[in-house]
C-alpha positions as CSV (number, residue, x, y, z in Angstrom):
1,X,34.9,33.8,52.7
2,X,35.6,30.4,51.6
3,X,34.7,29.4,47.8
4,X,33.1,26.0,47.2
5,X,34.7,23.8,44.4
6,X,32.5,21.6,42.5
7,X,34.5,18.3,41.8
8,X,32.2,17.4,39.9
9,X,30.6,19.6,37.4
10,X,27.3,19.0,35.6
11,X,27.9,17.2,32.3
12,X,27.5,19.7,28.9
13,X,23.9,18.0,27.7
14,X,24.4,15.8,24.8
15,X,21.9,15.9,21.4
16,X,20.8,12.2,21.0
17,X,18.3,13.0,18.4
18,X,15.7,14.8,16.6
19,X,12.1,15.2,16.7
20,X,12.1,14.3,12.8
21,X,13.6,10.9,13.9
22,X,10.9,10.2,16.4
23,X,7.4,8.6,14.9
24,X,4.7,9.4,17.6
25,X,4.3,6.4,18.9
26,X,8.2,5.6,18.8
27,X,11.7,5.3,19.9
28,X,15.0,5.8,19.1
29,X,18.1,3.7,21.0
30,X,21.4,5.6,22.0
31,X,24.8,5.0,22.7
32,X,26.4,8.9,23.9
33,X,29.4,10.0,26.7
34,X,27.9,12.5,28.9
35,X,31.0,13.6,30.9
36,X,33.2,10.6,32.3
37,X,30.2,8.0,31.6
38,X,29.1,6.0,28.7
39,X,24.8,5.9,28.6
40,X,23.1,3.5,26.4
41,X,19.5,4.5,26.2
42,X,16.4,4.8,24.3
43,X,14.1,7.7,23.9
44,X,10.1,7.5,23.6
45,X,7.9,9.7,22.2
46,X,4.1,9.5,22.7
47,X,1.1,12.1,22.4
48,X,3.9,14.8,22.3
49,X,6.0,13.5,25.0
50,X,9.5,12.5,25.4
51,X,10.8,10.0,28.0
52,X,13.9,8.5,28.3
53,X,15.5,5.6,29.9
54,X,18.9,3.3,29.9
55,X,18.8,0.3,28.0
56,X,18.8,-2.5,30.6
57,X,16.3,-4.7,31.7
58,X,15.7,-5.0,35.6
59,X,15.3,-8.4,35.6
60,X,18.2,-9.3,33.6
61,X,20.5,-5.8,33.1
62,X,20.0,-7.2,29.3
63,X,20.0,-4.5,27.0
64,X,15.8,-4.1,25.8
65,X,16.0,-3.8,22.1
66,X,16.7,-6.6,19.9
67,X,16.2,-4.6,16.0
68,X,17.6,-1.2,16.2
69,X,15.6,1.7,17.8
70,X,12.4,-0.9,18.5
71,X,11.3,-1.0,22.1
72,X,7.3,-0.8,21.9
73,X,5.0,-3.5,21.7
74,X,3.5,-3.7,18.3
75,X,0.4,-1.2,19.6
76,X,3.2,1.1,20.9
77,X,1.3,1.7,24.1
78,X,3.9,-0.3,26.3
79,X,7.6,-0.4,26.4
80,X,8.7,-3.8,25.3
81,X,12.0,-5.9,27.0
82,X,12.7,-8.4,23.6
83,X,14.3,-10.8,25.9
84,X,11.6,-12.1,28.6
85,X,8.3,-9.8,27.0
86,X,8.7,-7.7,30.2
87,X,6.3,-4.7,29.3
88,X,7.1,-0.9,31.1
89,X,4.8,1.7,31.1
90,X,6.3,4.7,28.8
91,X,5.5,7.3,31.0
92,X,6.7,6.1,34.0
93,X,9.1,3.5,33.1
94,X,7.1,0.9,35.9
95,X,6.7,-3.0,35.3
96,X,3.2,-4.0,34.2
97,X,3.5,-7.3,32.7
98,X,6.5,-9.7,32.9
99,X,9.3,-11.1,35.6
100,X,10.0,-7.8,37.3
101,X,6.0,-6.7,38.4
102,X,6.6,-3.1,40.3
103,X,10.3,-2.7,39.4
104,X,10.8,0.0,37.0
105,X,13.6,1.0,34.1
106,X,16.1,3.8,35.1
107,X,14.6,7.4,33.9
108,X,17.3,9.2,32.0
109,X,16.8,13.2,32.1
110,X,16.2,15.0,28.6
111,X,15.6,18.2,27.5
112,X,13.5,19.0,24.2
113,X,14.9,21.9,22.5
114,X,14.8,23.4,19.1
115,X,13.3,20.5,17.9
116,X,16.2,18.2,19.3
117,X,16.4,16.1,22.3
118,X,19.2,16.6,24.8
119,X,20.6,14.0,27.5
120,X,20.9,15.9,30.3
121,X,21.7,13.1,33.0
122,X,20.3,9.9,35.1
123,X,17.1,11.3,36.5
């Protein structure tokens, strides 16, 4: 028998928040190490649910937030880019409004535990 080495192990997951820090409708940007890599995301809660994604634009790879932790329209229905008013569904992280119709923000994967949420990886 022949035992399989993983090179490259899961990451530990990371606590990039809590729930208390989260309005519902809000976010809340990070900046964590999760194994080897640097992620610099954001975290959305609405109706209960958390989504996460990195912080950069499709159409420009500019980071989304111009004030700290603010990345919804002023409704917080829509996730907002502050650079060209590119709006993303929260749920799915799609293009709805702006110069990158269809394209979508990269999903970050989280875990909501104990009241805290944990990176887990790029979805």
């Amino acid at each position: 028998m022949v035992d399989v080495i993983d090179e490259n192990p899961a990451p530990s997951p990371v606590l990039i928040c809590s729930l208390s820090q989260l309005e519902d409708p809000g976010s809340h940007g990070f900046s964590v190490d999760l194994g080897a890599e640097q992620v610099e995301g954001f975290v959305v809660q609405r109706d209960g649910q958390c989504f996460a994604y990195r912080n950069s634009c499709p159409h420009t790879g500019s980071p989304l937030d111009w004030v700290e932790h603010q990345f919804l329209d002023v409704e917080g229905a829509l996730i907002q880019c502050a650079v060209h008013d590119a709006h993303f569904r929260i749920e799915s992280g799609e293009c709805v409004f702006g110069p990158c119709p269809g394209e979508s923000l990269e999903a970050l994967s989280i875990r909501v535990q104990d009241e805290n949420i944990y990176l887990l990886g790029v979805a």
